[in-house]
N, CA and C atoms as an extended XYZ file, in Angstrom:
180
Properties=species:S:1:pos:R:3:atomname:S:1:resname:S:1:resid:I:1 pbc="F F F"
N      -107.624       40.139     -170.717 N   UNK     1
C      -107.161       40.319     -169.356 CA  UNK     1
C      -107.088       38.975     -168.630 C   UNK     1
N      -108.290       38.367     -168.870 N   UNK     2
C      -108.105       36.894     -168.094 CA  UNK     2
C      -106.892       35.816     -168.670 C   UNK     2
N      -106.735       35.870     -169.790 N   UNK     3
C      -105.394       35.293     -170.560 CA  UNK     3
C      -103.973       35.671     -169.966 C   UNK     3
N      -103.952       36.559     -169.711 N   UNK     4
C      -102.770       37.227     -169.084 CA  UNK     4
C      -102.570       37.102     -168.213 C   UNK     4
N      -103.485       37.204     -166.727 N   UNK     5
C      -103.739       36.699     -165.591 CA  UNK     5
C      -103.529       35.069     -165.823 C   UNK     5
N      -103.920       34.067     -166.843 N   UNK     6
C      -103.951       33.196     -166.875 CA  UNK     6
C      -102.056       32.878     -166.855 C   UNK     6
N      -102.237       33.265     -167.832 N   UNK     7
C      -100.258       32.721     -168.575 CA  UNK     7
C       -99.394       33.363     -167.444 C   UNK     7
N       -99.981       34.450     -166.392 N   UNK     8
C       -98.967       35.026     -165.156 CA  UNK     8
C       -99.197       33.544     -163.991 C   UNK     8
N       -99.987       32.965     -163.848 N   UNK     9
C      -100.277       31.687     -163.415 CA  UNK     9
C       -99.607       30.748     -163.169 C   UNK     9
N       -99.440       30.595     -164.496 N   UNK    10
C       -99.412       29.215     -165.320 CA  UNK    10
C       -97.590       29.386     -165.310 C   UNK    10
N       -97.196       30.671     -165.181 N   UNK    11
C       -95.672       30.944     -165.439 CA  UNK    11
C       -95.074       31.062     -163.846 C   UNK    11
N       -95.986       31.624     -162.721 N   UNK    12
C       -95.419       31.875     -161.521 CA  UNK    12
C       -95.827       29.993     -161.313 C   UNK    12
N       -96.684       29.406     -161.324 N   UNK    13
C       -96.602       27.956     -160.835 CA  UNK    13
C       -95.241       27.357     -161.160 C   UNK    13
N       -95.061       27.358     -162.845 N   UNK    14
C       -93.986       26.755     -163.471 CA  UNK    14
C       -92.707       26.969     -162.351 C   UNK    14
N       -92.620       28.125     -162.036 N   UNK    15
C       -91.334       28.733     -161.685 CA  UNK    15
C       -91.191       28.018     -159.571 C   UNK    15
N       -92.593       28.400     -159.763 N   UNK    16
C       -92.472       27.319     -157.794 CA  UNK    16
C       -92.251       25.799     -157.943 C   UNK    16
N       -93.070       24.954     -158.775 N   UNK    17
C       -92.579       23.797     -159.225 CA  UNK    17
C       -90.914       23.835     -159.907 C   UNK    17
N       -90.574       24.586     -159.901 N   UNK    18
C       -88.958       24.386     -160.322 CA  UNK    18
C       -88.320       24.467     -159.354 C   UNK    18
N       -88.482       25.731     -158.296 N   UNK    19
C       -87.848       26.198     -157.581 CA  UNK    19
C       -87.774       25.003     -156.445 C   UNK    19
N       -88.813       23.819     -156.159 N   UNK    20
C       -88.902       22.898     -155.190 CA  UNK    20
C       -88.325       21.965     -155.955 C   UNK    20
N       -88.286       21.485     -156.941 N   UNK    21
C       -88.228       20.136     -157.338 CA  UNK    21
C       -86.615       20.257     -157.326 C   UNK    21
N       -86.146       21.827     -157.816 N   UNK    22
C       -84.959       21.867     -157.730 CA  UNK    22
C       -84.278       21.588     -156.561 C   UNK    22
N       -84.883       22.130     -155.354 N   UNK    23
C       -83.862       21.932     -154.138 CA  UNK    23
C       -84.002       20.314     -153.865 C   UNK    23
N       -84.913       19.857     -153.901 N   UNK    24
C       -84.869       17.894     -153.990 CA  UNK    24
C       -84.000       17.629     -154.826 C   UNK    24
N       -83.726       17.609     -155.724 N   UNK    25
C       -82.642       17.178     -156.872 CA  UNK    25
C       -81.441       17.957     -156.673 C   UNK    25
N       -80.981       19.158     -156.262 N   UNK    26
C       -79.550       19.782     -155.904 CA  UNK    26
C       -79.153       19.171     -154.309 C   UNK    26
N       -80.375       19.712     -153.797 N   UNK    27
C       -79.708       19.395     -152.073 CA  UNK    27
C       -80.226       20.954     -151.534 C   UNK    27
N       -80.650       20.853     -150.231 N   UNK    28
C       -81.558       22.116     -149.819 CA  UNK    28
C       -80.055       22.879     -149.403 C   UNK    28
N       -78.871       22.577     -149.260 N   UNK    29
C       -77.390       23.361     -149.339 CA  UNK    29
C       -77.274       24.142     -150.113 C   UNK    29
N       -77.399       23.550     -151.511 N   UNK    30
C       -76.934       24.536     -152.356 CA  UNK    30
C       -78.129       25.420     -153.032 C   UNK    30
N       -79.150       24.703     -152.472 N   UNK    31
C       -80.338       25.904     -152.629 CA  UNK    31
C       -80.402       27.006     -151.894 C   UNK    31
N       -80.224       26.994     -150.853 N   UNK    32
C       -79.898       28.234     -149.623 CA  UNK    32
C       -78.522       28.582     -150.664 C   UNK    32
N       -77.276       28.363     -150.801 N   UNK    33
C       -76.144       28.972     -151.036 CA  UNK    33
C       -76.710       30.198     -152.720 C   UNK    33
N       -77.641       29.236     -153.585 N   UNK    34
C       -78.065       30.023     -154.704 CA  UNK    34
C       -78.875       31.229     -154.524 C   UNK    34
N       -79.817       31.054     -153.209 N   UNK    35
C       -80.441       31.991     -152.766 CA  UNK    35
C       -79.639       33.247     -152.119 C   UNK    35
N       -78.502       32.853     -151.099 N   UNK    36
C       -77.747       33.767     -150.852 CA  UNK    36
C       -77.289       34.451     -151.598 C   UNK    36
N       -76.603       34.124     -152.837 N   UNK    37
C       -76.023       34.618     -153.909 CA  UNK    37
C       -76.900       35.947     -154.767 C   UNK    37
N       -77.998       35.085     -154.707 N   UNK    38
C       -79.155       36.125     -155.777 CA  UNK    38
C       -79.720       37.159     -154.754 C   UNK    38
N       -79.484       37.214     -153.645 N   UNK    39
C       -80.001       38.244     -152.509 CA  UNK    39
C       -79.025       39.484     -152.262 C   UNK    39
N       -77.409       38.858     -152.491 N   UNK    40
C       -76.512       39.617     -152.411 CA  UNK    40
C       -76.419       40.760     -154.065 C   UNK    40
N       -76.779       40.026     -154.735 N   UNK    41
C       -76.962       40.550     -156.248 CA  UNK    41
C       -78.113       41.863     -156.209 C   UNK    41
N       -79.145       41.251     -155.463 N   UNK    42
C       -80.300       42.200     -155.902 CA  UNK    42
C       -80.056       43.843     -154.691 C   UNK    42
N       -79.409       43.007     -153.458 N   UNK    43
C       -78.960       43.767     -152.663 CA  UNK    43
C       -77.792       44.919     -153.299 C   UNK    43
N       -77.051       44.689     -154.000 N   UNK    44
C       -76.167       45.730     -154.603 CA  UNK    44
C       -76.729       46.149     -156.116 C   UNK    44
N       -77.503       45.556     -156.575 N   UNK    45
C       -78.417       46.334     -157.901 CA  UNK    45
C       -79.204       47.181     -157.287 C   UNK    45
N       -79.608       47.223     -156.156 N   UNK    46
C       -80.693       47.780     -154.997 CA  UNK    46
C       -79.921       49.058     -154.449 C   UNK    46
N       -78.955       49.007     -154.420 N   UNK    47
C       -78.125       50.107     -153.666 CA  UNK    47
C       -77.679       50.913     -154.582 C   UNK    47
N       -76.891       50.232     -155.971 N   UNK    48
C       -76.394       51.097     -157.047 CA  UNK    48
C       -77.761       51.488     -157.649 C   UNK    48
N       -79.058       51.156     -157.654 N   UNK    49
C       -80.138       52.144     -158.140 CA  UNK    49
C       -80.442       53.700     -157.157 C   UNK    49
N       -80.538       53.225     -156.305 N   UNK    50
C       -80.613       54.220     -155.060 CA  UNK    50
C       -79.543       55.474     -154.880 C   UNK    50
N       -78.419       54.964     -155.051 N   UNK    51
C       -77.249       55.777     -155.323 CA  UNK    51
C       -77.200       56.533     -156.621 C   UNK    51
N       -77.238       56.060     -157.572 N   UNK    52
C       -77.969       56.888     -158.997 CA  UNK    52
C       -78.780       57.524     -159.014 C   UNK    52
N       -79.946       57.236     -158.470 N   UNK    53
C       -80.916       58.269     -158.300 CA  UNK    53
C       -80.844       59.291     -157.205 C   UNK    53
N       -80.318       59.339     -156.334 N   UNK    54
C       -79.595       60.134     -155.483 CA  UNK    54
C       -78.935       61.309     -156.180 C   UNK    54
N       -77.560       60.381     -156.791 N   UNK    55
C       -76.580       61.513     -157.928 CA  UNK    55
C       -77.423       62.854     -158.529 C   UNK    55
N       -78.350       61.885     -159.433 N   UNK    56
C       -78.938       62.477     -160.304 CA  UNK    56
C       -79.849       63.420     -159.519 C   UNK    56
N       -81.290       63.315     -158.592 N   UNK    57
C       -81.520       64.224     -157.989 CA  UNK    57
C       -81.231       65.116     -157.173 C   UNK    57
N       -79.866       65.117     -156.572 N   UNK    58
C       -79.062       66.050     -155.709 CA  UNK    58
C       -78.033       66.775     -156.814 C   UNK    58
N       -77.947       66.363     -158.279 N   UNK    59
C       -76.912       67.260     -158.609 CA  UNK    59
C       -77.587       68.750     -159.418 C   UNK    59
N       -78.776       68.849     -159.038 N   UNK    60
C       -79.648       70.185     -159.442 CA  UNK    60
C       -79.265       71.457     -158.836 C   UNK    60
């Protein structure tokens, strides 16, 4: 359990150290524009789940 907790760590750090070093090296522009992008994505994967499960429990 502590290994796992460990490597969830060690993998969410990795991923914040990317996520900063990246906007220094792109430009904080196109970091906001990548963020917009992936918000609009999760926003319509978010809606077409909701809507499916809808279908499916209202067509009983």
């Amino acid at each position: 359990m502590i290994a796992h907790w460990s490597c969830d760590f060690l993998w969410l750090y990795f991923l914040s150290a990317l996520s900063f070093k990246g906007g220094q090296f792109f430009g904080k522009r196109l970091q906001q524009v990548l963020f917009v992008i992936c918000g609009i994505f999760l926003l319509f994967f978010s809606t077409k789940f909701i809507y499916d499960a809808a279908k499916i429990i209202f067509s009983f």
